[in-house]
C-alpha positions as CSV (number, residue, x, y, z in Angstrom):
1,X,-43.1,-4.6,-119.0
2,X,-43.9,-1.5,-116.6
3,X,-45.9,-1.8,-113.7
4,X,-49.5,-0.6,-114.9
5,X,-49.2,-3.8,-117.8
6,X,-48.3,-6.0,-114.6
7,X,-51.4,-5.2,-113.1
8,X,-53.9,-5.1,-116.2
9,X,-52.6,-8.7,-116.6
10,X,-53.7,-9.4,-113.3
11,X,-56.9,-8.8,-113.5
12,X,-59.9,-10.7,-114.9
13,X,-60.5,-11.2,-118.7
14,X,-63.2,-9.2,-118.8
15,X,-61.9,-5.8,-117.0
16,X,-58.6,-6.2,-118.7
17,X,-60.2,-5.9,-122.4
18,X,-62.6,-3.1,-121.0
19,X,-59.0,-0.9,-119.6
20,X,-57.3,-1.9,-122.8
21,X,-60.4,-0.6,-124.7
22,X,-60.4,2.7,-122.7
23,X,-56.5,3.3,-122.8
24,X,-57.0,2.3,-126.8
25,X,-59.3,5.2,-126.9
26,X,-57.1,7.7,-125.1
27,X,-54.2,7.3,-127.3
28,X,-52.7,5.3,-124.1
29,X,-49.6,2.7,-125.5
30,X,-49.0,0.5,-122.6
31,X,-45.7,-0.3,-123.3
32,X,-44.4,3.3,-124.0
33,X,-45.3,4.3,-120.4
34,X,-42.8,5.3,-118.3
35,X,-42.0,3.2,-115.3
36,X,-43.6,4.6,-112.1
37,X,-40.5,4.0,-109.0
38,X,-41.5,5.0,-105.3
39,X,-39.6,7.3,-104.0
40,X,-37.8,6.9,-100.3
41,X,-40.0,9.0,-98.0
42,X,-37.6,9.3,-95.2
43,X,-35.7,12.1,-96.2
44,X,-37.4,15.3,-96.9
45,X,-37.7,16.6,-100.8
46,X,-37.3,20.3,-102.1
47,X,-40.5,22.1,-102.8
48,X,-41.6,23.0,-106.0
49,X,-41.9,26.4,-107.4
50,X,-45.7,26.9,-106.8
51,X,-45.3,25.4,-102.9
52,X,-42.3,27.6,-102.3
53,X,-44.4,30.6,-103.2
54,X,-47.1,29.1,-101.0
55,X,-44.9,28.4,-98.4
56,X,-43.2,32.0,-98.7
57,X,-46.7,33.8,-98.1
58,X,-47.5,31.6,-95.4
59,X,-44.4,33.3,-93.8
60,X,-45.1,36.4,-94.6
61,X,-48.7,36.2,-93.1
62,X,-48.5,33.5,-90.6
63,X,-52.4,32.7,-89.7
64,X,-53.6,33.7,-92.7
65,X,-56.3,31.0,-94.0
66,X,-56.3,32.6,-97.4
67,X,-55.0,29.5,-99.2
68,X,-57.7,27.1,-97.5
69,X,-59.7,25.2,-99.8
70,X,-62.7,24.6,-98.3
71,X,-64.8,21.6,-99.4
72,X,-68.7,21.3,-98.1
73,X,-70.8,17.9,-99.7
74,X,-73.8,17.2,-98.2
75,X,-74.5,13.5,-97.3
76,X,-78.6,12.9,-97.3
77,X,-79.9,9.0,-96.3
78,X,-78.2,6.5,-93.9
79,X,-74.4,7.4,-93.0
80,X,-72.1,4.9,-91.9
81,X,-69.8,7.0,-89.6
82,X,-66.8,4.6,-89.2
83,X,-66.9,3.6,-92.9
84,X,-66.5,7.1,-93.7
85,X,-63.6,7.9,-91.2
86,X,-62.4,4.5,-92.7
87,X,-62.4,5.7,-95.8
88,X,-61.0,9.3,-95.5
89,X,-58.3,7.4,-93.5
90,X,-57.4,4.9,-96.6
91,X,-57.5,8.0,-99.2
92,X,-54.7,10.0,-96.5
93,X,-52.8,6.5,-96.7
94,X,-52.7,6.5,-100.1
95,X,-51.7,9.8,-101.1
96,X,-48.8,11.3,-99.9
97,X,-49.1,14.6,-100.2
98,X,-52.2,14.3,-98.3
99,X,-49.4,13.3,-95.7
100,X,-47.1,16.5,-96.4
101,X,-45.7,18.7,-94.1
102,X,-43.1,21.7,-94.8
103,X,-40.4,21.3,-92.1
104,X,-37.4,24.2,-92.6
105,X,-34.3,22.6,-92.4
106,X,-31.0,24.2,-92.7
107,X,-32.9,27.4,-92.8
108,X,-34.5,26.1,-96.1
109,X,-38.0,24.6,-96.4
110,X,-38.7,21.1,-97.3
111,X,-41.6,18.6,-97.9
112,X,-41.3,15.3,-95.5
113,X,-43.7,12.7,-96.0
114,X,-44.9,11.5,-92.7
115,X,-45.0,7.8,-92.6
116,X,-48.9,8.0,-91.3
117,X,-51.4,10.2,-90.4
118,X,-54.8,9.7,-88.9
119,X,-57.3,12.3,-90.1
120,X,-59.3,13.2,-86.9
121,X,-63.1,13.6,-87.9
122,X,-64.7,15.7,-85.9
123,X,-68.3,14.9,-85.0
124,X,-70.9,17.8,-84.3
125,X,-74.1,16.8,-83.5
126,X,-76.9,19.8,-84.2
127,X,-80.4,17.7,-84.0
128,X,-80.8,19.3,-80.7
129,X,-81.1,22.9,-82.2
130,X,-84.5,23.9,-83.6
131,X,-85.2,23.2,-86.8
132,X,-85.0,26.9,-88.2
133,X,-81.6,27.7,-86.6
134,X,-80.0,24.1,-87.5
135,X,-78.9,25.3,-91.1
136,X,-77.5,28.7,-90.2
137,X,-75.5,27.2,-87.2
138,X,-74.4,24.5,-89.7
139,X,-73.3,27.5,-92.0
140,X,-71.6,29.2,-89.1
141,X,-69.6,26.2,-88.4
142,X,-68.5,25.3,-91.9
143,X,-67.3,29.4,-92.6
144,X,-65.2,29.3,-89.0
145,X,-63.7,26.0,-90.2
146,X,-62.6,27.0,-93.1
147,X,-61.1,30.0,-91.8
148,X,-59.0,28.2,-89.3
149,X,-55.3,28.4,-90.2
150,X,-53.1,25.4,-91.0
151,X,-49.5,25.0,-89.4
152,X,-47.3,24.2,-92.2
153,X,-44.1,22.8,-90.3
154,X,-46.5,20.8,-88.1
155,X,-49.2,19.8,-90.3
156,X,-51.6,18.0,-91.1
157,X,-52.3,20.1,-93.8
158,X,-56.3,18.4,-94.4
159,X,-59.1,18.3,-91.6
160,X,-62.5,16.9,-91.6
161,X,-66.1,17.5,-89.8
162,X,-69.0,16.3,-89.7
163,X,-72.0,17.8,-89.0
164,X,-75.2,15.8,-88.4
165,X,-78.3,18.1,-89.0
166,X,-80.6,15.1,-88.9
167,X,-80.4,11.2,-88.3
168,X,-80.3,11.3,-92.5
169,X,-78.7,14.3,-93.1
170,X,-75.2,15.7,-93.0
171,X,-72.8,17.8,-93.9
172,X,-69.1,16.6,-94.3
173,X,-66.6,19.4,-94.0
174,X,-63.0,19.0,-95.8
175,X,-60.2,21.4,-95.6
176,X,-56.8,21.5,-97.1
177,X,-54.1,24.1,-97.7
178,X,-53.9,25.0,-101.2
179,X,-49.7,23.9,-100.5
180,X,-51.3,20.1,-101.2
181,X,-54.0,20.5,-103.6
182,X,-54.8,22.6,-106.5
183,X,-58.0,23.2,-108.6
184,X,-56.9,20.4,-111.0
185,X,-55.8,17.2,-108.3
186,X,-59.2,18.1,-106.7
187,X,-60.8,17.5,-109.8
């Protein structure tokens, strides 16, 4: 039994039949899936091809933001600030690449998974500007983030802001080097 069946036949009778359905559906056969083993994340790994190309850029234009992917959602109603930071925090935790950094070692460079990473979220508070000059300055702020550059030895390699336009409306900023994330994982 692999670890996925383990923990569908945890669950409760009802959700298990409703993800058996779904993997039923997809083609999925429970038992034929390979068997997911953590890796030890004290040592650093090589790179793959696409993050040594990445990484080989970077070098070749330190600074450059090019490879940013910019993210901009807007958040309209009540925002529960810590619950979000919370959140952002637990999704870091959970994804290690999201913790990823690109050391060189030996004169080669490696990915090292570091053990944890608190994402700061800056806060920027724009309810004191005018009404009419609130959106561009919120524009201004989300085209200067996403031009900052990332430090891949040093990481982290994902920031987030927030901007508060009004006490209902927001604008949460998330940038990450394209070393991390790709079109598809950010789908």
């Amino acid at each position: 039994m692999n670890n996925l069946t383990e923990r569908i036949a945890s669950l409760s009778p009802e959700r298990r039949r409703l993800i058996e359905r779904l993997l039923r559906q997809e083609g999925v056969d429970l038992l034929r899936l390979p068997i997911v083993r953590q890796l030890r994340r004290d040592q650093p790994f090589p790179l793959s091809f696409a993050q040594e190309r990445l990484w080989f850029l970077d070098q070749y234009e330190p600074g450059s933001s090019f490879y940013n992917i910019p993210l901009v959602v807007r958040l309209q109603g009540q925002l529960d600030i810590p619950a979000l930071h919370r959140t952002l925090d637990e999704i870091v935790r959970r994804h290690d690449i999201l913790r990823t950094v690109f050391p060189v070692v030996d004169g080669q460079p490696v990915q090292y998974i570091v053990p944890t990473l608190a994402v700061p979220l800056q806060e920027v508070d724009l309810r004191h500007l005018a009404r009419e000059t609130r959106w561009s300055e919120a524009q201004r702020l989300a085209r200067e983030e996403a031009q900052r550059p990332f430090d891949l030895r040093a990481g982290p390699l994902i920031r987030a802001a927030l901007l508060r336009l009004a006490d209902d409306d927001h604008l949460a900023l998330l940038t990450l080097h394209h070393i991390i994330a790709d079109g598809w994982s950010m789908g």
